[in-house]
N, C-alpha and C positions, 0 to 999 in steps of 0.2 A: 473542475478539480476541487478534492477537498484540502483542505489547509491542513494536513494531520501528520505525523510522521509516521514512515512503514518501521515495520522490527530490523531490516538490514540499517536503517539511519539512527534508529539507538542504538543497536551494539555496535556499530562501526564509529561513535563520539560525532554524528554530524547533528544530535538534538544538540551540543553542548554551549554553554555560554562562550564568547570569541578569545577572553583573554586566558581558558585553559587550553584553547591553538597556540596564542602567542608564548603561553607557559614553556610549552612543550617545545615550540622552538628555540629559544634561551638557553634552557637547558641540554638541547644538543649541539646547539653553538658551545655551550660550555665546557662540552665533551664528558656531561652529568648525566647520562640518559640510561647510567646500570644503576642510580642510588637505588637501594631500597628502605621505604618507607611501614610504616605501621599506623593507619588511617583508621581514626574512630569516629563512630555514626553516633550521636547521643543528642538528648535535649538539657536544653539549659532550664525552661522554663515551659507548664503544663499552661491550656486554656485559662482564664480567668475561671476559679472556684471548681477547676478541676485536680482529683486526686493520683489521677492515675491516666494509664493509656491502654490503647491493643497494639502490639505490635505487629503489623500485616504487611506484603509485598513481598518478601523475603523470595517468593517463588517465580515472581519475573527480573528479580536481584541477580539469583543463581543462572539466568538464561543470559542475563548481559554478560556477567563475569564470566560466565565457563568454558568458554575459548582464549582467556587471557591466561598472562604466564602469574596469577596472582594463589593467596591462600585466603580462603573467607570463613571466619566465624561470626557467628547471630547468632542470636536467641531465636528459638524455634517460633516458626508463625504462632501470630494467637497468643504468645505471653502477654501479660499485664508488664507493664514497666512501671517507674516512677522519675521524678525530676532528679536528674546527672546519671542515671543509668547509661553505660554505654551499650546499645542494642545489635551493633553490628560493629566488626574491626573484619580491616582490607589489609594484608601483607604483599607486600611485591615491589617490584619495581614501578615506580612513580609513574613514569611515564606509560607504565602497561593500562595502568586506570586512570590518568589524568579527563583524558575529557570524556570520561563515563561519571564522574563525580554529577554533574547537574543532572543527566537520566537515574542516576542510583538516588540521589534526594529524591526529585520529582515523586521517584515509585514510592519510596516509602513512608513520604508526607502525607502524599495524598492518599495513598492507602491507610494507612494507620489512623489521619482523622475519620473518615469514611467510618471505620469497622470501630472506632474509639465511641465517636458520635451514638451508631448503633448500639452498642454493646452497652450503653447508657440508658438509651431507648428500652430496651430489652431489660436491663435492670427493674425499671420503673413498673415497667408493663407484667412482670412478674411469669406464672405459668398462661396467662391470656396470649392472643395470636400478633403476632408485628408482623407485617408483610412494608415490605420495600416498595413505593410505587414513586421514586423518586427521577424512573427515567429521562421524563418530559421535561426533566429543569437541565438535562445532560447535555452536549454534543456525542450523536448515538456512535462517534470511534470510542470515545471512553464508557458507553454504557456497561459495555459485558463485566470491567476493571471493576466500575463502582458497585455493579451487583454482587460481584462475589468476594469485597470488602467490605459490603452490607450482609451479605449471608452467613460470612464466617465470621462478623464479629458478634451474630445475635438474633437477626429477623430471621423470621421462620420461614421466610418463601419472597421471591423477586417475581417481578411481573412480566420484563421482557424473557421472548421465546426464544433469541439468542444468549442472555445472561446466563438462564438456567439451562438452555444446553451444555454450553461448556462446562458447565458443571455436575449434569448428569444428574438435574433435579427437573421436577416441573414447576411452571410458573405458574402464578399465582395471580387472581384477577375476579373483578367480576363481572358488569357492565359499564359502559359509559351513558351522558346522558343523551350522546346522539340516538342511541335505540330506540328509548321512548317519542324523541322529537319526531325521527321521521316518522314510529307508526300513528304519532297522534297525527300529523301533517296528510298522512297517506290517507289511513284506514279509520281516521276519526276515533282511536282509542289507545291513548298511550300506553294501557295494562296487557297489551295486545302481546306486548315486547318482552315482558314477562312466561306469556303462555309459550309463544314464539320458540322464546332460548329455551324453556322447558321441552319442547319437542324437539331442537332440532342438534342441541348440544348433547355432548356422550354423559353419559348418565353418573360417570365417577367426578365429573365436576359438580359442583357443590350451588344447588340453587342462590344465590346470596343476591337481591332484587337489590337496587338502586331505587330509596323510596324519597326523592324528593324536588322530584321533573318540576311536579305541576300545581301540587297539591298540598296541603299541608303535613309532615313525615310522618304524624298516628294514622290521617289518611290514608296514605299509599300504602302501610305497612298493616292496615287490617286490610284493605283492598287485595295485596299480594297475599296474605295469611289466606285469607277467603278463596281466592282465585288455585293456590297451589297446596292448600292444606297442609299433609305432612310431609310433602316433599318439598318444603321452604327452607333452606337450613335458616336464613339467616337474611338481615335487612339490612343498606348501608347507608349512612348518612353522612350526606356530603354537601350540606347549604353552603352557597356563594357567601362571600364574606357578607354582601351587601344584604344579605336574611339571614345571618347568622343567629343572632341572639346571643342568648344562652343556653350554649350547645348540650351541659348538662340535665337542662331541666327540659330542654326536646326529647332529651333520651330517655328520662324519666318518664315522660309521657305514653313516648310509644313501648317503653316496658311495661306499664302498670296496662296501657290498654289491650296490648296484647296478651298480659296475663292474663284480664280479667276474664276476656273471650275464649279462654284456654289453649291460647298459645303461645304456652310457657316454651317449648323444644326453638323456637326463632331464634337466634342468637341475633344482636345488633352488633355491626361493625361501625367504625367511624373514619372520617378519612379527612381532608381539607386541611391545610394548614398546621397541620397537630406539630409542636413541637413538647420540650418535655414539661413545661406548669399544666396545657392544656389537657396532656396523657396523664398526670398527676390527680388531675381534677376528674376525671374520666372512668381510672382505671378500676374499680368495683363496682364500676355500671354496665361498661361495654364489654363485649366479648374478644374484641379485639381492635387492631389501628392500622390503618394505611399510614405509614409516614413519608414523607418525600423530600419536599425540601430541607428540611433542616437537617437530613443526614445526607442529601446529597450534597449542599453545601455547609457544611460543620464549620465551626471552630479551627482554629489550623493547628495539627500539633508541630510545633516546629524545631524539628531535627534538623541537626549542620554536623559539617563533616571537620576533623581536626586531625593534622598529624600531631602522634603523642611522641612515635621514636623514629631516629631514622640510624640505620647502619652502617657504622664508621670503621671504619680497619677491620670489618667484620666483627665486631661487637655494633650491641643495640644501645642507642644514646637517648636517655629519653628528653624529649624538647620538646613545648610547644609554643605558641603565641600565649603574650601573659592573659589573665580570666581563665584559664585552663587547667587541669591538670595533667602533667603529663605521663608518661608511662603507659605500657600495656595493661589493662587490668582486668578480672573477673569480675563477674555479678555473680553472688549467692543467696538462692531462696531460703531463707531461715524463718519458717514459719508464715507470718503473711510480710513479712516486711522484705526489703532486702540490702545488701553487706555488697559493698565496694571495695574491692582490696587488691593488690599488685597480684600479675598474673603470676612473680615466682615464690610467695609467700604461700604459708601452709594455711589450707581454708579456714576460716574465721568458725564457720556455723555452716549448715546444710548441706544443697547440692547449688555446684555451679550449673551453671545456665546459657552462658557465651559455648556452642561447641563447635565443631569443623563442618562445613558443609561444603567446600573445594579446595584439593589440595592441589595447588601450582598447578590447577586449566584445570585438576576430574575431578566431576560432582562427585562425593564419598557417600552423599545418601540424599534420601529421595525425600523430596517432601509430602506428606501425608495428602489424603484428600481432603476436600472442603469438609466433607459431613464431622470428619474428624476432627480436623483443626472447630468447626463450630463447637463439638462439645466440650473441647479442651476450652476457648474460653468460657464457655456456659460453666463447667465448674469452676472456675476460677470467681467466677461472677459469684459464687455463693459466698464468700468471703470476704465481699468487697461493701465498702459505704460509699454513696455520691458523694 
């Protein structure tokens, strides 16, 4: 058995924490179980020496809520946010979404660090290639989620064959070092593994050798240059920490030598460990990054849930707990910053941003696909400073 929860145990509140069970009975002992409430999704506070966020999840938000008696507005996947933005407001009856509160955080905490972390990455990395190889630090129930939180906030390709299904891309990869181990083991030549995948793989995958089994990486990387000539795209370097060095001036090497031999067309990838000082250091040398752990586990951005008003004699009252603001309110994009202001006040500047994605249980509109929501935040990203 795996220890996971299925989709009927989060829409149905059995992922929830125990005291919004006991909430919920309280409050029908109380004979309060018609209040309706106006529940806002926001952060208080961004990562250490972070400016901004991706907001992501919004599309497994919409599948929890959509058979409740509730109304939902967000901010379209993929927006950037900033510190006290509210990113999502829940309208309804309390108890319609009481114990969906801890499944609707989960989603979009851990989505939004995920594709925040990325979309950082991707910053850094500029037009060079990020591909996501973060699966193997995952539990594979959550792989498919983190991939296409990784995808849409920035990397340009995910490695698992299930992630990028569901999303109707192809995954992205290139060898392990098991290849070369068993041909060197088997067949006494670990370049073997090289020729091998050349022949036996489809030919719109991208030769990209794994140059650093055995040998030293300028080694392996004129060894494969030699071995596959112009069908090389590209060579990846991936030393164990314990021969790491300094990974820039390995790259250095096997650039200048494979220029020198005239094979300038190789691109280098790099992989291992990278987070963003190491891509920093990297990134006008290599042609591209595997990155994994540090965007499968990020930073947190930490979003909580607050009621701001609740409905009294059928008016709306607004209250919250103190540290809060209360009230319903809009975000508005006014150039790159953004304007907080009460939802029934006349816009301040720009276009608001909060808009309806379910009215009382019907989704009103559809969420885009991944490719899309990815360029929407790639543009946004041109506007932004780390």
């Amino acid at each position: 058995m795996f220890h996971v929860a299925t989709p009927n145990d989060i829409v149905s509140g059995r992922s929830t924490d125990v005291y919004f069970q006991r909430t919920v009975e309280v409050l029908k002992s109380a004979e309060l179980e018609d209040v309706k409430v106006r529940a806002e999704f926001h952060v208080s506070s961004l990562p250490k020496d972070y400016k901004w966020a991706v907001f992501t999840g919004l599309k497994e938000v919409v599948e929890v809520l959509k058979s409740r008696r509730v109304t939902l507005y967000a901010l379209p996947e993929g927006t950037v946010f900033y510190e006290n933005d509210p990113v999502l407001v829940i309208e309804g009856p309390y108890l319609e979404f009481a114990v969906l509160e801890t499944a609707v955080l989960g989603i979009l905490r851990h989505y939004s660090s995920i594709s925040t972390k990325a979309a950082r990455v991707k910053k850094l990395v500029g037009d060079k290639t990020c591909l996501f190889f973060g699966a193997r630090a995952l539990h594979p129930a959550v792989q498919p989620m983190a991939d296409r939180a990784a995808y849409i906030g920035g990397c340009d390709g995910v490695a698992t064959v299930l992630g990028a299904e569901m999303m109707g891309i192809k995954p992205s990869g290139t060898m392990p070092h098991a290849l070369m181990i068993i041909f060197r083991a088997v067949a006494g030549d670990h370049t073997l593994a090289w020729v091998w995948f050349d022949r036996a793989v489809s030919a719109d995958v991208p030769r990209i050798v794994l140059a650093d089994t055995f040998l030293d990486e300028r080694e392996e990387a004129m060894l494969a240059a030699k071995l596959l000539g112009k069908r090389l795209y590209g060579v990846r370097l991936d030393t164990p920490g314990s021969r790491r060095g300094n990974m820039r001036r390995i790259a250095e090497e096997v650039r200048w030598t494979l220029d020198l031999h005239g094979y300038k067309h190789v691109k280098i990838f790099v992989s291992g460990g990278l987070d963003e000082p190491q891509i920093a250091a990297l990134r006008d040398l290599a042609d591209g990054f595997g990155v994994g752990t540090s965007i499968a586990f990020p930073p947190s951005v930490d979003l909580a849930m607050d009621i701001v008003e609740v409905e009294v004699n059928g008016r709306w009252v607004p209250i919250t707990k103190r540290g809060k603001l209360p009230g319903f309110k809009q975000v508005y994009k006014c150039g790159v910053k953004h304007v907080v202001a009460r939802w029934d006040e006349p816009a301040p500047c720009g276009e608001p941003l909060l808009i309806k994605w379910i009215e009382d249980g019907k989704v009103v509109r559809e969420i885009p696909h991944e490719k899309e929501i990815r360029e929407y935040v790639l543009s946004q990203l041109k506007e932004l400073e780390l």
